[in-house]
N, C-alpha and C positions, 0 to 999 in steps of 0.2 A: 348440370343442375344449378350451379352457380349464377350462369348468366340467366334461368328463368327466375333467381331467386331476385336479382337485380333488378331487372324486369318489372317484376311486381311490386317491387316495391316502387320504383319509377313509375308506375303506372296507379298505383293506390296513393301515393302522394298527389300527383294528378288529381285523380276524379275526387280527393277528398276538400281540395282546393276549389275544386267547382259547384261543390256541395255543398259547401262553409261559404259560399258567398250568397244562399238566402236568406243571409241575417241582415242583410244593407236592406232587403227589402225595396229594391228598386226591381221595373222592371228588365232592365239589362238582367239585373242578377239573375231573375227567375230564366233566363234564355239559357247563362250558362250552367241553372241547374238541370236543365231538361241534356246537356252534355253529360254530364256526371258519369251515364253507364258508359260511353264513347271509349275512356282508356282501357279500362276491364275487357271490355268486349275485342278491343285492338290487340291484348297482348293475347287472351283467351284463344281468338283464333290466329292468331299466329306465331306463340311457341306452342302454348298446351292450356288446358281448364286450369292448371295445377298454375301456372304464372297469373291465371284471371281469379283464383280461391286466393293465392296470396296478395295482390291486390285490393281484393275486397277487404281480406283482415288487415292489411295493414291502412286504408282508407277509415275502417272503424276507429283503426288505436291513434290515427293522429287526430279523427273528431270527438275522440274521447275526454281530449282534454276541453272540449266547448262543453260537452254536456250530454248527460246520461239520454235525456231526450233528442237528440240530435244523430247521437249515436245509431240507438234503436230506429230513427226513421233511417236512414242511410241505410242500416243492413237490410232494412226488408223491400224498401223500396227500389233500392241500387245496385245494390252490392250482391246480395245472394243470387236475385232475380238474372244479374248479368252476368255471374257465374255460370249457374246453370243455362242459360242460353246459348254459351260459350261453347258448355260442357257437351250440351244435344246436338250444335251443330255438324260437329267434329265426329259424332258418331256412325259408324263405316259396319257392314257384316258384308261377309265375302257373298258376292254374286257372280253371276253369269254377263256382266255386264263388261265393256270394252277393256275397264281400268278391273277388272274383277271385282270391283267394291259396290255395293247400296250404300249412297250416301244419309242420312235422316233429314228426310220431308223436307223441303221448305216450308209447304203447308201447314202441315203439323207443328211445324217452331210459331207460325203466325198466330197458329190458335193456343199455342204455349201464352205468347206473349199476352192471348187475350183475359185467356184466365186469370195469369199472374195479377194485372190490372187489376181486373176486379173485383179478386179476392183482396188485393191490398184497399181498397174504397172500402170494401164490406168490414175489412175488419177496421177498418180508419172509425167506419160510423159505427161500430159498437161500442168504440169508448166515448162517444157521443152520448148513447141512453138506446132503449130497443123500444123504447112505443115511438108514436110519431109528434107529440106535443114534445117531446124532450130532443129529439132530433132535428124539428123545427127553429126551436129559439136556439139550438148548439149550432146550426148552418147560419141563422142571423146573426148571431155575435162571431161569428169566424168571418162573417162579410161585410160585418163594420155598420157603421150609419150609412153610409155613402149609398148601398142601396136603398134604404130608406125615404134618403130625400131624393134620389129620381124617380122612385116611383109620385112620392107625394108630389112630384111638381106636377107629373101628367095627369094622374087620377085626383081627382077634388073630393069623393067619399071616400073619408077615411076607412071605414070597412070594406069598398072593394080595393082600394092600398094595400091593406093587412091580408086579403085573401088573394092578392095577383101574389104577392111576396111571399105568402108560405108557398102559391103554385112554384115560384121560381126558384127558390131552395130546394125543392122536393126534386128541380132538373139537375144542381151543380153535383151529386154524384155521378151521375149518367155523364154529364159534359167531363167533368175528370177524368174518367175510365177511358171513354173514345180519346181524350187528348191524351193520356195517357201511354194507351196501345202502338196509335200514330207514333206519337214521339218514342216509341222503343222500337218498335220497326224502322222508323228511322236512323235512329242511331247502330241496329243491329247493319242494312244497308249499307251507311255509310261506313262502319268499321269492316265489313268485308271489301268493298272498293279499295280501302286503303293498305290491308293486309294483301289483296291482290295485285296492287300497284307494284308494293315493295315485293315481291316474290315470294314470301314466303307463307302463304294462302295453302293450305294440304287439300279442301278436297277444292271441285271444280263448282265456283260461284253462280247458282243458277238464274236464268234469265226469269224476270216477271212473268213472261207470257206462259211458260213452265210449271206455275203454280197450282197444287191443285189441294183440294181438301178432301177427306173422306166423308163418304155418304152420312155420319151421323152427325155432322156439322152441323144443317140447316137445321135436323132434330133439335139438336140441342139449343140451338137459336129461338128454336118456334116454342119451346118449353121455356125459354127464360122470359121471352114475351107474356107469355103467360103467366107469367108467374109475379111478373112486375103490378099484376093487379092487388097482390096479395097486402095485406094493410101491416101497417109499421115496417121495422125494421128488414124484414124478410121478401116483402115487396121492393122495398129501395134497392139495396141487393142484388134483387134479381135485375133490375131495372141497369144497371151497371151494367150489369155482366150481357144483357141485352144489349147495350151500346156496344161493349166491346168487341160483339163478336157481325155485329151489323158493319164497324168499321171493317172486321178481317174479311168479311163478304162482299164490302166495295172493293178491298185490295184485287180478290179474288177476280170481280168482275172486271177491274182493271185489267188483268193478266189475261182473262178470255176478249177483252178489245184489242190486245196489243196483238192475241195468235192470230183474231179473224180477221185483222186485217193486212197480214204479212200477205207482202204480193201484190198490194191492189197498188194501183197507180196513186192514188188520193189519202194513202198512208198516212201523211204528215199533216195534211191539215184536218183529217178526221180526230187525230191523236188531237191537233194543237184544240179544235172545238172543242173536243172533251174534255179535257183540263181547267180551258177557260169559262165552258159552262157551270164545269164547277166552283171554278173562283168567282163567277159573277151572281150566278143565282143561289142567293145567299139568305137571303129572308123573304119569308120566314122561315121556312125550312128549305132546307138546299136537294128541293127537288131530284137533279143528275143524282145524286147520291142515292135515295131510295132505289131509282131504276137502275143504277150500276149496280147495289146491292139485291135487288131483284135478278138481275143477271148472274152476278156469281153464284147467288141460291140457284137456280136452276142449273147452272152448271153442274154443282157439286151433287145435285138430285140426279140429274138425267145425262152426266157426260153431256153438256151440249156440245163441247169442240168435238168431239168424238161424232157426235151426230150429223154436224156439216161439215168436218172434213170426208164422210164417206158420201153424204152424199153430190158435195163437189168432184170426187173421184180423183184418181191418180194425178200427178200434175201431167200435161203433154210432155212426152218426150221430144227432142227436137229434131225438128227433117234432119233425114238424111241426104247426103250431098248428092245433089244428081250423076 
């Protein structure tokens, strides 16, 4: 108990250190604050939740001395969020499987991670204001002048300036949540690789291509779309949460390119196209993205690995020797 008590504490020093440094307000700093859940999550799964909960408290009580507000964002943003992620990964009921254990979902942790997001945005823009003219000028003064004057350099009517600019406020929640999401998947990622590396990783780290969601995923996807039409606060919202879980439906799609093309000769450079069409085709909308995220929706709807691995059939067995 002693050395998980260490632990956490060495570990909430950490991430509280990473998190105290978006006050320089540089963009380095904001890099190592998207680190921040990385130590929680490192010790989380490799003694226990119990060394990632002490962690988190002790990450709160040394940014407590910067400020009551700094505080409050770190636990809800950081600190609880990557406890409990800790906590569900780690969770095991006995099965009929090799090791006798059900691991909990990877799937399921991704669509954790997506709610967390953007319930944290939704409730971020409540202290904002709940109609949309109070939400508007709360997103222009958190983005400074600086938007202001590139818009007016390209646009010469000042009216259509003022209304490209409330359009693009009305995106930076929705852009938050998905960059959000991403960067907690990745950090949840990279803290299992390293807990795996050093050995003491409990259950068995599962491969991307493994990933899968349950059927009321894309439901709940296609309702928050919907819903993003809805005005004020409650549209923005959903609009979020719509992002969020659009990204955890590219991961997914990602995970059905990585099974269907286990085996094929052309493996690697079909991976590397896909990646790089993602990095390249960028604007205005990054196209691969929709149709990866169209791919994992259908996955999650209709088992499509399941579809064409049976109708591929059994793999050949190999001759036997004359």
């Amino acid at each position: 108990m002693m050395q998980i008590v260490l632990i956490g504490l060495g570990a909430g020093t950490a991430a509280a250190l990473l998190f105290a440094s978006v006050v320089s307000g540089s963009t380095e700093a904001m890099l190592l604050v998207f680190l921040a859940p990385l130590p929680i999550l490192i010790v989380a799964l490799g003694w226990s939740h119990w060394a990632g909960l002490i962690a988190a408290v002790t990450a709160a009580a040394c940014l407590a001395v910067v400020g009551v507000d700094l505080l409050a964002a770190f636990l809800l943003a950081i600190g609880l969020p990557a406890w409990w992620l800790g906590y569900l990964a780690l969770l095991a009921r006995p099965a009929a499987a090799p090791n006798g254990q059900e691991w909990y979902p990877i799937g399921r942790l991704v669509l954790w991670v997506a709610g967390i997001n953007a319930l944290l945005v939704g409730t971020t823009l409540l202290s904002f204001g709940t109609d949309l003219p109070s939400l508007q000028s709360a997103l222009r003064a958190a983005l400074g002048s600086g938007l202001d004057e590139l818009v007016s350099e390209q646009l010469e009517n000042p009216e259509d300036a003022a209304r490209f600019i409330d359009m693009m406020v009305m995106l930076v929640p929705s852009a938050v949540a998905a960059t959000l999401t991403l960067s907690t998947v990745g950090n949840l990622w990279l803290a299992g690789q390293i807990v795996k590396i050093s050995g003491r990783l409990q259950r068995p780290w599962p491969r991307l291509s493994d990933m899968r969601f349950p059927s009321f995923a894309p439901a709940v996807f296609g309702a928050a779309v919907a819903g993003s039409f809805l005005p004020d606060l409650l549209g923005i919202s959903l609009s979020a949460l719509a992002a969020s879980l659009m990204i955890a439906h590219v991961l997914l799609g990602l995970a059905v390119i990585h099974a269907l093309t286990v085996g094929l000769n052309g493996r690697g450079f079909i991976l590397v196209f896909v990646y790089v069409a993602i990095a390249v085709f960028s604007w205005p909308v990054r196209w691969p993205l929709l149709f990866i995220g169209l791919l994992g929706i259908s996955d999650a709807l209709f088992d499509l690995r399941g579809l064409i691995a049976r109708r591929r059939g059994p793999p050949a067995s190999p001759a036997s020797p004359a």
